[in-house]
C-alpha positions as a Markdown table, in Angstrom:
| # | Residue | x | y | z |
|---|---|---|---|---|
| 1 | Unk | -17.6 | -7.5 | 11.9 |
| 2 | Unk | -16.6 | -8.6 | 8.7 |
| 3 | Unk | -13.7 | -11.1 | 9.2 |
| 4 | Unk | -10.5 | -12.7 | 7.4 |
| 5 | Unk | -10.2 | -9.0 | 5.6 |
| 6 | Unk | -6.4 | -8.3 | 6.9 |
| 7 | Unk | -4.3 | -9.1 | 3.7 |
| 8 | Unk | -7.1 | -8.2 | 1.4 |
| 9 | Unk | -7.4 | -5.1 | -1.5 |
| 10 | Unk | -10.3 | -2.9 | -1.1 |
| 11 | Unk | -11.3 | -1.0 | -4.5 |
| 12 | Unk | -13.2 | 1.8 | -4.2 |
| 13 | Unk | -16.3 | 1.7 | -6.2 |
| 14 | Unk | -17.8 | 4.7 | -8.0 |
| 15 | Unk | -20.3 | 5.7 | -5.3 |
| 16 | Unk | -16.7 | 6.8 | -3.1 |
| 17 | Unk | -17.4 | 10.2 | -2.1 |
| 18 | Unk | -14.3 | 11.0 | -0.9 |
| 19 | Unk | -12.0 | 12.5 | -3.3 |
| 20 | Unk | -8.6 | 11.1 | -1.5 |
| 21 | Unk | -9.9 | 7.8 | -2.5 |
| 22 | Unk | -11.4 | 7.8 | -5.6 |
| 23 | Unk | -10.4 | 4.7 | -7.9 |
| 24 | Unk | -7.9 | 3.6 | -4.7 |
| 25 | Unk | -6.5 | 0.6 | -3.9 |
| 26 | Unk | -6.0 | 0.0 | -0.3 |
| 27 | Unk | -4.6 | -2.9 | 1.1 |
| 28 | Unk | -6.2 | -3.9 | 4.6 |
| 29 | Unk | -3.0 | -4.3 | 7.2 |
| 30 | Unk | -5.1 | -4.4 | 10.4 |
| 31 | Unk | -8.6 | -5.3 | 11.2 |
| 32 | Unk | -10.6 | -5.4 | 14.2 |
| 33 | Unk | -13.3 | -4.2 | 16.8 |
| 34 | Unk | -11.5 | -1.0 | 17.1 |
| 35 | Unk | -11.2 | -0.2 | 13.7 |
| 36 | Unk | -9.0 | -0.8 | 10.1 |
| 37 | Unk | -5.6 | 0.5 | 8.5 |
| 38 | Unk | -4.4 | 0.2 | 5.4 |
| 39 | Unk | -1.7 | 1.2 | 2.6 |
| 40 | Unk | -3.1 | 2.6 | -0.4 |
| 41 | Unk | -1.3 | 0.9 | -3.3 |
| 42 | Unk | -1.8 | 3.3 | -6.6 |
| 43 | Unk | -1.0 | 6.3 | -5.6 |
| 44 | Unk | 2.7 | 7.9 | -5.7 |
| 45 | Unk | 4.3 | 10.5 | -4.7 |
| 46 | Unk | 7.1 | 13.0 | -6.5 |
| 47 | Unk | 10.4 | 12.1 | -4.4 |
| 48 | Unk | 11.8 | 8.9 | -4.8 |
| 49 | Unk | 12.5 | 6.3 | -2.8 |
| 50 | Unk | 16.5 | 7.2 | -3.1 |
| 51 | Unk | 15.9 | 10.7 | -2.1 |
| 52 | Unk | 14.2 | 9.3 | 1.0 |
| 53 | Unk | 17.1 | 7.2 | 1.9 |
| 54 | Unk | 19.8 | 10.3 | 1.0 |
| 55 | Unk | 17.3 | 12.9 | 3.4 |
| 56 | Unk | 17.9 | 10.1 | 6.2 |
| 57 | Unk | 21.7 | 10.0 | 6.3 |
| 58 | Unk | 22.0 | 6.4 | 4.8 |
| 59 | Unk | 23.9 | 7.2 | 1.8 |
| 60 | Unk | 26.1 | 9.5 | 3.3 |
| 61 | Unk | 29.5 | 7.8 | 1.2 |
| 62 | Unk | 29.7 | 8.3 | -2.1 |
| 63 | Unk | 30.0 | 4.7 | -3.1 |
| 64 | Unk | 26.5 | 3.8 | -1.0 |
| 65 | Unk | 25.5 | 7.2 | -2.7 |
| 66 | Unk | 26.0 | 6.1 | -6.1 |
| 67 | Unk | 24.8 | 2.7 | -5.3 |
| 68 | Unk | 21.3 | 3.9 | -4.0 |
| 69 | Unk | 21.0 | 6.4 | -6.4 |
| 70 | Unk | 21.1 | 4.4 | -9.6 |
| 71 | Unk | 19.1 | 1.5 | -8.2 |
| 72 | Unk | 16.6 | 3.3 | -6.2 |
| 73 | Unk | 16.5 | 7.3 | -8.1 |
| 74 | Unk | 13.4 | 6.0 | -10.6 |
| 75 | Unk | 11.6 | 4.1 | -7.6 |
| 76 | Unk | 8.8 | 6.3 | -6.4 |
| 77 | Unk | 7.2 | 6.5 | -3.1 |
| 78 | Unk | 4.1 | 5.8 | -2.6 |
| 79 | Unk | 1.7 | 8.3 | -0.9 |
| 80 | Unk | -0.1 | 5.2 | 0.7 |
| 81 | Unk | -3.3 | 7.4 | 2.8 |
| 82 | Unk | -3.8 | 10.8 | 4.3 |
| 83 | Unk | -3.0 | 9.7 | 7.9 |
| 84 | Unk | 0.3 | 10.5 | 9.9 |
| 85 | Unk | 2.0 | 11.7 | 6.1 |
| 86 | Unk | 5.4 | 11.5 | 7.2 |
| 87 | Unk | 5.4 | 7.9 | 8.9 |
| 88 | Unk | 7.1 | 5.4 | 6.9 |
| 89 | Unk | 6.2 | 2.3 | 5.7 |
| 90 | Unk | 7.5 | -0.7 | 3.8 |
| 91 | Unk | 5.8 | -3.2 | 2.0 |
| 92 | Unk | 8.1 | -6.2 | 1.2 |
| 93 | Unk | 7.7 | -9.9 | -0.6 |
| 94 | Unk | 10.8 | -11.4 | 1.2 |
| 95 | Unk | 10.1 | -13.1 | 4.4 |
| 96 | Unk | 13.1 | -11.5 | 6.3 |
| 97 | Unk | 12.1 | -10.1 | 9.6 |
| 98 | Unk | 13.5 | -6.7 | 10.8 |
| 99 | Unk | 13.1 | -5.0 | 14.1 |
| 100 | Unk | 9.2 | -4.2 | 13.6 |
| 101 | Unk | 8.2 | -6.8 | 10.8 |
| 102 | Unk | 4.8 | -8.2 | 10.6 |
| 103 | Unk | 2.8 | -10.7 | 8.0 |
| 104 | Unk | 0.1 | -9.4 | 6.5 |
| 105 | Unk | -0.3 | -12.4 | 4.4 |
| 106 | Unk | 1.3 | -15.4 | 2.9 |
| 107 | Unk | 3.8 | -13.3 | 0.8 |
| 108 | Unk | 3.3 | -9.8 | 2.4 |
| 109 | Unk | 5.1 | -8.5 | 4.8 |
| 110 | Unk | 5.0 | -4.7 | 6.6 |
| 111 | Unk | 8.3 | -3.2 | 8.3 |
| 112 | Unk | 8.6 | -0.3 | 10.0 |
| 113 | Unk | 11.8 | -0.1 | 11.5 |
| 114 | Unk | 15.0 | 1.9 | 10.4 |
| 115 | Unk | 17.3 | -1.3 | 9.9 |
| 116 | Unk | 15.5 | -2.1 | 6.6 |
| 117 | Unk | 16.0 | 1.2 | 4.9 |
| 118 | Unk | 19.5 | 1.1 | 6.0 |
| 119 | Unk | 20.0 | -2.3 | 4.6 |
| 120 | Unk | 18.3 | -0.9 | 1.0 |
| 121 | Unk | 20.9 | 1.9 | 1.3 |
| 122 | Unk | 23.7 | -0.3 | 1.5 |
| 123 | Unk | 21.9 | -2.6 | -1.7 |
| 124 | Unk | 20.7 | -5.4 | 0.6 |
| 125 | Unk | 17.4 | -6.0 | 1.9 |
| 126 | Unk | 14.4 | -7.2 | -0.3 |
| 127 | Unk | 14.1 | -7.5 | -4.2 |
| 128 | Unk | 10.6 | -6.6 | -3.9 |
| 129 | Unk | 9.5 | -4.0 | -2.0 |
| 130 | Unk | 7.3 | -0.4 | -1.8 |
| 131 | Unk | 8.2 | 2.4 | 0.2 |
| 132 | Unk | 4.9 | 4.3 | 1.9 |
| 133 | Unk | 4.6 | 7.6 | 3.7 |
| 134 | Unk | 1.2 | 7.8 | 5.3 |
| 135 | Unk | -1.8 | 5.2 | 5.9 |
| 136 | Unk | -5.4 | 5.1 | 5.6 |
| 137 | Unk | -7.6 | 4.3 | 9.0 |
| 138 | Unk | -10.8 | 3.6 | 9.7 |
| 139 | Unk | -12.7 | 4.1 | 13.3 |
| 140 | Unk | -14.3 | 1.2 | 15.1 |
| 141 | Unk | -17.7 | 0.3 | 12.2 |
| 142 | Unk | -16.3 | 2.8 | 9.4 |
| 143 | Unk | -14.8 | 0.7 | 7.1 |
| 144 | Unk | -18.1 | -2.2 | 7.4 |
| 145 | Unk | -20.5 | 0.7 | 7.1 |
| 146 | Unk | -18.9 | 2.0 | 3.8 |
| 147 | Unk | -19.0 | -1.4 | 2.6 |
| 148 | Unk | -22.5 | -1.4 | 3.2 |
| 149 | Unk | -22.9 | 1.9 | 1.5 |
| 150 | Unk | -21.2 | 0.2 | -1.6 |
| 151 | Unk | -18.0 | 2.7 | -1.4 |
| 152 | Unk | -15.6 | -0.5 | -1.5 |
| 153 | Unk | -15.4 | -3.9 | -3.6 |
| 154 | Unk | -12.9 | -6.5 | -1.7 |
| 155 | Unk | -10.4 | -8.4 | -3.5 |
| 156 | Unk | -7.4 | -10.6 | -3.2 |
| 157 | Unk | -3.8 | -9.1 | -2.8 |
| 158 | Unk | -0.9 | -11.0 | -4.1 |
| 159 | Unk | 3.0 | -10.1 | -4.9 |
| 160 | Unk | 2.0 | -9.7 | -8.9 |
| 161 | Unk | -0.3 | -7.1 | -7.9 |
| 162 | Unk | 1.7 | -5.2 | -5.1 |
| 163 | Unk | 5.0 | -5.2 | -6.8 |
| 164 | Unk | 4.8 | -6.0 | -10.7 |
| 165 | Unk | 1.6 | -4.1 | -12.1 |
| 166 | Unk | 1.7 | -0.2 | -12.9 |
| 167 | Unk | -0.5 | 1.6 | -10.8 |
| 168 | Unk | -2.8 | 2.7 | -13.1 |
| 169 | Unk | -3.6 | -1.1 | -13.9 |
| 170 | Unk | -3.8 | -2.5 | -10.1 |
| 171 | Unk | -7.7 | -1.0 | -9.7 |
| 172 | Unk | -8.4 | -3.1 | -13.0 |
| 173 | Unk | -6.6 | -6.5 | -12.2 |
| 174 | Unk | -7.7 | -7.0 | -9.2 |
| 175 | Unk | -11.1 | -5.8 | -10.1 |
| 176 | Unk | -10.8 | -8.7 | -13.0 |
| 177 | Unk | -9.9 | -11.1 | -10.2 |
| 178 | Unk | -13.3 | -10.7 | -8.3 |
| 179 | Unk | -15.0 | -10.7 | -11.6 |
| 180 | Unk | -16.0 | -7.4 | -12.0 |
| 181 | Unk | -15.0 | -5.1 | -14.8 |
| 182 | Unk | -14.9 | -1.0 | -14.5 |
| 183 | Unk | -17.9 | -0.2 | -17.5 |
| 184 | Unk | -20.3 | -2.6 | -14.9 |
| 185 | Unk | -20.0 | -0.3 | -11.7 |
| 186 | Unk | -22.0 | 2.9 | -11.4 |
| 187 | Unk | -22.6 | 5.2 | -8.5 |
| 188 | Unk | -25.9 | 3.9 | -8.1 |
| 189 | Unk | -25.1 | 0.5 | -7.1 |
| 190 | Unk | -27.3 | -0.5 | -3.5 |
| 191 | Unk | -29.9 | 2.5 | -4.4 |
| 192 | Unk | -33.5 | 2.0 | -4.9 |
C-alpha cells in the first residue's frame, strides 16, 4: 500500500481510460487497506452553490435570501466524482469543526454535516470553502494498481490550489509543482 497519500492531488495522466476522469484532479480524503475516496477538484456543475442552500430551506427569509444569493449565486458546485451524486460535501480552509468535520491535511478540512451549510446561509461559516455533490472511490488495490498502470501522477494539495486557481489551471499547477509539464506526458508512458 502506498502510504501518506490522504491529503494529496492525484492528476490523471493521459493513458486514463476512463472518460469521467480525464484531465481530473482528485484530492485523496481517505486511504487504506479497504480502499480510497476522493473529491474531484475541476470539475463543476450548473447550479450554484446558493441554489443549493435556497432547495434546502436555509434561505427561507428574504433578508438571508438576498444575503446568500448575492454572495453565493456566482459560486458553483463542484461535481466532485460519479459516486452517491446527491451526497454533499464541503471542502473548507478554516479550522472550525462542525458536527462531522475531519482534517484531511494541515489546511484542509472536510464537513459533512447540515450546521455548516446553515451557517453559510446565514453569511457565517468559512471564507474559503467548495461545495461538492458526489465522490470518487476506489476498492481495496484499485487506486495502487492504476498508479501502476500510469493512469495517475501524485501531487501536493494546498489552499492556493483548492480555493484560488480556476479549474481549468489546477491540472497544470499542480502538475508544475511535481515537475512535470502537460506537452511531456503521453499515453504511452510504462509501455514497452
Amino acid at each position: 500500500m502506498i502510504e501518506d497519500m490522504v491529503g494529496k492531488v492525484l492528476l490523471a495522466t493521459p493513458s486514463m481510460q476512463d472518460p469521467l476522469f480525464k484531465d481530473s484532479v482528485v484530492l485523496l480524503c481517505h486511504h487504506d487497506d479497504e480502499g480510497s475516496m476522493g473529491l474531484v477538484l475541476n470539475q463543476v456543475q450548473g447550479i450554484s452553490v446558493f441554489d443549493i442552500l435556497d432547495d434546502m430551506g436555509l434561505c427561507d427569509d428574504p433578508l438571508s435570501n438576498g444575503k446568500a444569493q448575492m454572495k453565493f449565486g456566482e459560486q458553483w458546485v463542484y461535481e466532485a466524482g460519479p459516486v452517491d451524486t446527491y451526497r454533499g460535501f464541503v471542502l473548507h480552509a478554516d479550522n472550525t469543526i462542525y458536527d462531522s468535520t475531519m482534517c484531511i491535511h494541515d489546511d484542509l478540512y472536510l464537513t459533512t454535516s447540515k450546521d455548516i451549510l446553515e451557517e453559510l446561509a446565514q453569511g457565517k461559516g468559512p471564507e474559503q470553502f467548495l461545495l461538492l455533490l458526489g465522490y470518487s472511490g476506489w476498492s481495496a488495490g484499485q487506486l495502487e494498481q492504476e498508479l501502476m498502470e500510469n493512469d495517475w501522477m501524485i501531487g501536493q494539495a494546498t489552499p492556493a490550489l483548492v480555493f484560488d486557481t480556476p479549474i481549468e489551471d489546477k491540472w497544470a499547477l499542480a502538475a508544475r509543482g511535481i515537475g512535470v509539464e502537460r506537452a511531456q506526458l503521453t499515453n504511452q508512458i510504462g509501455h514497452a
